[in-house]
LUMZARO-562949 format. One record per atom (N, C-alpha, C): x, z, y; atom name; residue number from 1; residue in one letter. Coordinates in nm, 2 decimals. Each point is the difference from the previous one (the first is absolute). Example, Ala and Ser with C-alpha at 12.3 -4.5 7.8 and 13.67 -1.06 7.14 Angstrom:
BEGIN
{pt {1.32,0.78,-0.57},'N',1,'a'}
{pt {-0.09,0.00,0.12},'CA',1,'a'}
{pt {0.09,0.00,0.12},'C',1,'a'}
{pt {-0.04,-0.07,0.11},'N',2,'s'}
{pt {0.09,0.00,0.11},'CA',2,'s'}
{pt {-0.08,0.08,0.11},'C',2,'s'}
//
This chain:
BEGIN
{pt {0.08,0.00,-0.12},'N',1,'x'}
{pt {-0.08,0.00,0.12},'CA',1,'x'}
{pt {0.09,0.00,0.12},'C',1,'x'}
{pt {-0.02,-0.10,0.09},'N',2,'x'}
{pt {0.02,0.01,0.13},'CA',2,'x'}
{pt {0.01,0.13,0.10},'C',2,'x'}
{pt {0.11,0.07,0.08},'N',3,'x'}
{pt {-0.02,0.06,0.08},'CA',3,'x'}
{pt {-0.08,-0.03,0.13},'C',3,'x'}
{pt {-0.11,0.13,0.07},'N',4,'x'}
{pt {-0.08,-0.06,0.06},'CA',4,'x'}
{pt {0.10,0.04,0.16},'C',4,'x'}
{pt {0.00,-0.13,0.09},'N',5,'x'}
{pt {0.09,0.01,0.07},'CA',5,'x'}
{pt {-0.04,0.16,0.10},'C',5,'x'}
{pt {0.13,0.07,0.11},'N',6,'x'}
{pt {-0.06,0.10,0.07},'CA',6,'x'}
{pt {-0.09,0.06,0.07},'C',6,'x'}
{pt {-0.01,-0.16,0.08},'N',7,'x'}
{pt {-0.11,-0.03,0.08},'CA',7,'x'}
{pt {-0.13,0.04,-0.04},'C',7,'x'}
{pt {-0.04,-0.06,-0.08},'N',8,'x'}
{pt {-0.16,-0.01,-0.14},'CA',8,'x'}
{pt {0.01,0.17,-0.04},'C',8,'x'}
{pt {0.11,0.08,-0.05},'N',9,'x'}
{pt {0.02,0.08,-0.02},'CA',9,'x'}
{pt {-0.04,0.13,0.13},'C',9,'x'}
{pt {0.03,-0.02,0.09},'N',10,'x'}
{pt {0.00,0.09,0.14},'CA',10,'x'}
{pt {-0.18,-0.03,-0.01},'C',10,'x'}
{pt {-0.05,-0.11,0.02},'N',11,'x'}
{pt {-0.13,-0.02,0.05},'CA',11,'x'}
{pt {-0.08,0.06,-0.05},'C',11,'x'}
{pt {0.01,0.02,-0.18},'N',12,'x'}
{pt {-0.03,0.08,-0.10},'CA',12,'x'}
{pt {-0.06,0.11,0.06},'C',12,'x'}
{pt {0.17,0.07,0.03},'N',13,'x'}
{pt {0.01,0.11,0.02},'CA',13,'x'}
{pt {-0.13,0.06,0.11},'C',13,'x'}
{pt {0.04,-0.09,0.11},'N',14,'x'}
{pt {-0.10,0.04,0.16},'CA',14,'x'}
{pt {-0.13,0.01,-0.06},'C',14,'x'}
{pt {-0.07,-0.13,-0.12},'N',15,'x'}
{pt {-0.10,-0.05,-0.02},'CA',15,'x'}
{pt {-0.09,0.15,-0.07},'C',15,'x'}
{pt {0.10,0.05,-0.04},'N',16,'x'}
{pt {0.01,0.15,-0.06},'CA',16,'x'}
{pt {-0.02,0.13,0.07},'C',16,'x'}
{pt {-0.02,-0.03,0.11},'N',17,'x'}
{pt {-0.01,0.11,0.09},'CA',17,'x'}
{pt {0.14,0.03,0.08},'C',17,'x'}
{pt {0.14,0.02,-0.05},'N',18,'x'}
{pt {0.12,0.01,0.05},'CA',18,'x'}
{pt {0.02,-0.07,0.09},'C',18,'x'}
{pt {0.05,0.10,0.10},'N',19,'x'}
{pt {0.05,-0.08,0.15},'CA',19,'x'}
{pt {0.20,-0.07,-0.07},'C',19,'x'}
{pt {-0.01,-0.09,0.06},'N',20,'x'}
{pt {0.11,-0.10,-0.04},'CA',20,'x'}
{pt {0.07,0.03,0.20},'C',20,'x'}
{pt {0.16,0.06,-0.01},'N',21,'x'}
{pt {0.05,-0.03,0.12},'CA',21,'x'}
{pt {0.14,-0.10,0.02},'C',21,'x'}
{pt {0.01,-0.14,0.06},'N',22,'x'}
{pt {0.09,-0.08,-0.04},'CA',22,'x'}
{pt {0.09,0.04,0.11},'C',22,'x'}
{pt {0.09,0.02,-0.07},'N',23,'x'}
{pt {0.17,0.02,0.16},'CA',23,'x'}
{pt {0.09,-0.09,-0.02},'C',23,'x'}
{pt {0.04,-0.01,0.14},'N',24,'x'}
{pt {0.10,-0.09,0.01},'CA',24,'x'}
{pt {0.14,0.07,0.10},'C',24,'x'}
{pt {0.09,-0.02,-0.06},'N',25,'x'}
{pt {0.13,0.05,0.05},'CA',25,'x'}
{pt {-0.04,0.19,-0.01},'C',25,'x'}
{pt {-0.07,0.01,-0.07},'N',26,'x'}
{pt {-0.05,0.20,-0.02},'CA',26,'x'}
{pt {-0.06,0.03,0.05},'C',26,'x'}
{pt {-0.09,-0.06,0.09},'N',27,'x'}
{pt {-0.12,0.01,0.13},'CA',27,'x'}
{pt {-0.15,-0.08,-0.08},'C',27,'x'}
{pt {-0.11,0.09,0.01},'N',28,'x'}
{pt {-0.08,-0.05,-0.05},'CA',28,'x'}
{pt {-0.10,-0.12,0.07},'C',28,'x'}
{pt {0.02,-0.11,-0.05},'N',29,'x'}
{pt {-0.03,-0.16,0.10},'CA',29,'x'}
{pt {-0.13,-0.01,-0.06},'C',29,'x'}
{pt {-0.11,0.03,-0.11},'N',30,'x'}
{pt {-0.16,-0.05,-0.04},'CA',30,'x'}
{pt {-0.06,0.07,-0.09},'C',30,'x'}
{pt {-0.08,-0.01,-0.02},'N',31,'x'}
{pt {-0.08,0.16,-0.10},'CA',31,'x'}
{pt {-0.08,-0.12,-0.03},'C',31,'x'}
{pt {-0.03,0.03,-0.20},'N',32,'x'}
{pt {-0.08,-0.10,-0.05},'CA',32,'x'}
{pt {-0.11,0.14,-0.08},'C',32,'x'}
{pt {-0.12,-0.01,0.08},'N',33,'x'}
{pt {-0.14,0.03,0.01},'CA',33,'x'}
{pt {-0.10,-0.05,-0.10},'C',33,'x'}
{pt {-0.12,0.09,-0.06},'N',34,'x'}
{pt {-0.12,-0.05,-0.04},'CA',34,'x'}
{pt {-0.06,-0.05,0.11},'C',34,'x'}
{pt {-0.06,-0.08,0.04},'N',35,'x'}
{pt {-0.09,-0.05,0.06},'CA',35,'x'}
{pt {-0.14,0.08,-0.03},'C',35,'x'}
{pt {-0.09,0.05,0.07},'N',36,'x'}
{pt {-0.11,0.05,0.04},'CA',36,'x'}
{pt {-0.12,-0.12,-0.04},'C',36,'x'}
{pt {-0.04,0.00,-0.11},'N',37,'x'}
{pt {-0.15,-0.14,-0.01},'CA',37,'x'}
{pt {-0.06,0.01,0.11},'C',37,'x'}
{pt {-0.06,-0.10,0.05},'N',38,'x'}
{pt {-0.07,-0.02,0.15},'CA',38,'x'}
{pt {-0.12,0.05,0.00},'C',38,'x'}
{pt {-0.05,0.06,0.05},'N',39,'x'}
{pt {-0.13,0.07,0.03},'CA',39,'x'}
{pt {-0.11,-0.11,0.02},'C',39,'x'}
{pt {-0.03,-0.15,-0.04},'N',40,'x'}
{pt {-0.06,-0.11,0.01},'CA',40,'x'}
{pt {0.01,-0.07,0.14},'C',40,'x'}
{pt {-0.07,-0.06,-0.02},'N',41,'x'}
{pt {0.02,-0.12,0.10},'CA',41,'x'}
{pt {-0.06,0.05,0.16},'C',41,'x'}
{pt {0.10,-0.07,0.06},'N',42,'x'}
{pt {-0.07,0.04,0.16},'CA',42,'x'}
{pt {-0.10,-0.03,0.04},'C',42,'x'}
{pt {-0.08,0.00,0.06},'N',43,'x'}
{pt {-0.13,-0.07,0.05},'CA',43,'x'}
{pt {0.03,0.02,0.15},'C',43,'x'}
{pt {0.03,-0.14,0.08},'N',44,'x'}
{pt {-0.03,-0.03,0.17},'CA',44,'x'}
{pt {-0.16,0.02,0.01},'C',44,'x'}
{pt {-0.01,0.06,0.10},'N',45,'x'}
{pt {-0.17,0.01,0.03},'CA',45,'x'}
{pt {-0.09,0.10,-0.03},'C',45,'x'}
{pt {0.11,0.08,-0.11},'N',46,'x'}
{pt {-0.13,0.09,-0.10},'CA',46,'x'}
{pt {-0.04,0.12,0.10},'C',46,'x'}
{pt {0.08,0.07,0.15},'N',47,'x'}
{pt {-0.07,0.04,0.06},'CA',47,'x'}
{pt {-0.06,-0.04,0.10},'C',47,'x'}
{pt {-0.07,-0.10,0.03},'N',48,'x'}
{pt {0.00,-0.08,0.08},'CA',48,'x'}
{pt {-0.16,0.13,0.04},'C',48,'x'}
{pt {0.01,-0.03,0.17},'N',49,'x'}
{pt {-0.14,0.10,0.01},'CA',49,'x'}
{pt {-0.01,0.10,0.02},'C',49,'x'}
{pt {0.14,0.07,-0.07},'N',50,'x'}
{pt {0.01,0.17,-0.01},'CA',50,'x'}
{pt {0.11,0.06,0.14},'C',50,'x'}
{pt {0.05,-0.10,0.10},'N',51,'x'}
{pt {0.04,0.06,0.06},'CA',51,'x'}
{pt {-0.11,-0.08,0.13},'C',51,'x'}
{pt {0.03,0.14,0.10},'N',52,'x'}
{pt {-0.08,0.01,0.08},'CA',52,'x'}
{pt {0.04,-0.07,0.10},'C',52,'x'}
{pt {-0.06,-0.08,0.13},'N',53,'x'}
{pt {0.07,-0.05,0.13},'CA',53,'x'}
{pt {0.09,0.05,0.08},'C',53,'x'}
{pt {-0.04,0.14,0.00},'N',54,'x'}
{pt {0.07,0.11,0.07},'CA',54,'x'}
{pt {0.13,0.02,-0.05},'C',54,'x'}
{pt {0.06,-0.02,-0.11},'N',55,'x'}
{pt {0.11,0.02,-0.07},'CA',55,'x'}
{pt {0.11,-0.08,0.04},'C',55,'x'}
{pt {-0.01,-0.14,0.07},'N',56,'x'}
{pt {0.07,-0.08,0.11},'CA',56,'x'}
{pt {0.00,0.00,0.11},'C',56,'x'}
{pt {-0.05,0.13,0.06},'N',57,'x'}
{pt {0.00,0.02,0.12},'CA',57,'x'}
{pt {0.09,0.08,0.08},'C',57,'x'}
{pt {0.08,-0.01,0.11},'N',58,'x'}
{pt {0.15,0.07,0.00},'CA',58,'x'}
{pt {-0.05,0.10,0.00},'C',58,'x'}
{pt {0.17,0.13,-0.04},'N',59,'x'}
{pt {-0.05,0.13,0.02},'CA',59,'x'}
{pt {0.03,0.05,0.08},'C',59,'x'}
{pt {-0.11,0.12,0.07},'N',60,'x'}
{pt {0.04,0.10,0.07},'CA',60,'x'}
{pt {0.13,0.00,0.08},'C',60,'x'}
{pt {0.07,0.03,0.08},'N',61,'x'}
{pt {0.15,0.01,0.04},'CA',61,'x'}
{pt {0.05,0.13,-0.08},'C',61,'x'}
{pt {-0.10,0.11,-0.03},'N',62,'x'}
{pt {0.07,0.15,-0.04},'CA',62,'x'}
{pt {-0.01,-0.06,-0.16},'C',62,'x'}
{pt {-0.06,-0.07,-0.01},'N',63,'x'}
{pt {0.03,-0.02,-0.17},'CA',63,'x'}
{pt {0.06,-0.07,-0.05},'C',63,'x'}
{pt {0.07,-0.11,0.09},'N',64,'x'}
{pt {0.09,-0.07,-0.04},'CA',64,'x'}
{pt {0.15,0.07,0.06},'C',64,'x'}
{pt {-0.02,0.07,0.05},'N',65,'x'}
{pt {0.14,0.09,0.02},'CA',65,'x'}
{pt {0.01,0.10,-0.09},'C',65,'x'}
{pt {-0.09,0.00,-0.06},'N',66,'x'}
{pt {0.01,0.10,-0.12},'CA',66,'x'}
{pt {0.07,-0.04,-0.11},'C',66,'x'}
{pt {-0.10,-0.11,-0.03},'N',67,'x'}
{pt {0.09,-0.11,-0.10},'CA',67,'x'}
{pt {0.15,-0.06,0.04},'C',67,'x'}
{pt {0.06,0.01,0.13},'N',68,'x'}
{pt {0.09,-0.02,-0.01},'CA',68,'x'}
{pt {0.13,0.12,-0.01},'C',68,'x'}
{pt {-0.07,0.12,0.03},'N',69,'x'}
{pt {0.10,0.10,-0.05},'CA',69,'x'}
{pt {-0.01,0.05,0.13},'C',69,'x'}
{pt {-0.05,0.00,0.12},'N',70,'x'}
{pt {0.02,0.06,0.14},'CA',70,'x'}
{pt {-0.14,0.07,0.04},'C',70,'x'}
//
């Protein structure tokens, strides 16, 4: 049987739950991750209705200095 190359082998690993950390020169340069399954498909539109007019309307001066940290 064929060795299965490192690469195939690391992905395994991630695909496994294990965080994978790649270094280069002793410094860690990429981290090979499980990926999170997508929570389904986006939908443009699906709130369409639920926000109010008022919601685009500028704020306040004390509120938006609030928001900015002052």
């Amino acid at each position: 049987m064929k060795p299965r190359p490192i690469f195939s082998r690391l992905l395994e690993q991630a695909h496994a739950g294990q965080e994978i950390v790649v270094a280069k020169a002793g410094k860690p340069y990429a981290r090979l991750v499980l990926l999170e399954p997508t929570k389904g498909r986006r939908q443009p539109g699906r709130l369409a209705g639920r926000v109010e007019e008022t919601f685009f309307e500028p704020l306040p001066e004390e509120e938006l200095a609030a928001w900015e940290g002052q």
